[in-house]
C-alpha positions in Angstrom: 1.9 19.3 17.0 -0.3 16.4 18.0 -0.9 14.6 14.7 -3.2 11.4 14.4 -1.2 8.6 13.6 -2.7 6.0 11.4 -1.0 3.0 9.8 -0.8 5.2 6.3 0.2 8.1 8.5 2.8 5.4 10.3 4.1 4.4 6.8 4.2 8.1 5.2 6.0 9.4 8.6 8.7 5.8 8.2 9.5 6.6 4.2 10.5 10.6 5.7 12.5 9.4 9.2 13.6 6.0 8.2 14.0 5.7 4.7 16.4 2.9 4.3 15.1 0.4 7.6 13.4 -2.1 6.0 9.3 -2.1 5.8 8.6 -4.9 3.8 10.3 -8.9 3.5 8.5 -11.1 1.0 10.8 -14.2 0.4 14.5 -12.9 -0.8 12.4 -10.0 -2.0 13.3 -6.7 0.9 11.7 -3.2 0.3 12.9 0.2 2.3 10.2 2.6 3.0 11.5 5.3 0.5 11.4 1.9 -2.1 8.0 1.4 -0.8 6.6 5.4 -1.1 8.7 5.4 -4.7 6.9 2.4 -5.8 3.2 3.6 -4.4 3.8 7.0 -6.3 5.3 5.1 -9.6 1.5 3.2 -9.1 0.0 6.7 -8.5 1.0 8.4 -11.6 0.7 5.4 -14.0 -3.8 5.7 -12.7 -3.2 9.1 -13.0 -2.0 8.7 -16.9 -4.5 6.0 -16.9 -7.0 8.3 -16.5 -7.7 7.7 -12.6 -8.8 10.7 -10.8 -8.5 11.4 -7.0 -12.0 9.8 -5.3 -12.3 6.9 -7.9 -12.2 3.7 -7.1 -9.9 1.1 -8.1 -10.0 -2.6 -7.1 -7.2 -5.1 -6.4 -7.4 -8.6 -6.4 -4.2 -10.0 -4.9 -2.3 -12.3 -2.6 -1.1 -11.3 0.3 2.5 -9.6 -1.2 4.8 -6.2 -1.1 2.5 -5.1 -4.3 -0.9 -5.1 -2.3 1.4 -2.8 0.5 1.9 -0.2 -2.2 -1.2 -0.2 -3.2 -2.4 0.4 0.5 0.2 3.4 0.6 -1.4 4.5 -2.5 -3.9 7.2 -0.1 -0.4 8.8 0.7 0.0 10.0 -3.1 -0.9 13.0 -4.3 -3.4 10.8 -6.2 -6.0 10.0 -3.1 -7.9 6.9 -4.2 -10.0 4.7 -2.1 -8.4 1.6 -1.4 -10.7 -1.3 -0.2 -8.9 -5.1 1.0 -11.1 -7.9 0.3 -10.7 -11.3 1.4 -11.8 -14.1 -0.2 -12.9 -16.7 2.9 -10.6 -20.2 1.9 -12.7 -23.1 2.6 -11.6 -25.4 5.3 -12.5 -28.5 6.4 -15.0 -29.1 9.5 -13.1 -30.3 12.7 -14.1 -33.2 13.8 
């Protein structure tokens, strides 16, 4: 079976085959891939009792930490949402 393989694909495939590797280090903070697809479905059902349906939109506004990763993984519920990274340019200053 010749499957595409995405990075949701990659990160679905890593929670079933490696389940305990780590996938995610934020500080002292370590999450496995089965803690990382447990926490994106946790996320998935609380919009789902939230009254989220599959194809609605729902916008993040965070730093760059394991919680914006779940909510990436959140296309590998059962709950399909679109999920859309924005980045917010920092201003720097000219070079001289």
């Amino acid at each position: 079976m010749d499957a595409q393989l995405t990075p949701l694909s990659f990160l679905r495939r890593s929670a079933e085959v490696h389940p305990d590797k780590t996938a995610v280090i934020h500080g002292s903070r370590r999450l496995t891939y089965r803690e990382l697809a447990d926490e994106a479905q946790r996320l998935a059902d609380a919009l789902r009792s939230a009254g989220v349906a599959p194809g609605d939109r729902v916008a993040y506004l965070l730093p760059n930490v394991p919680e914006m990763v779940v909510a990436h993984m959140l296309s590998q519920t059962r709950l399909a949402t679109m999920i859309r990274t924005a980045r917010t340019p920092m201003p720097t200053p000219p070079v001289r």
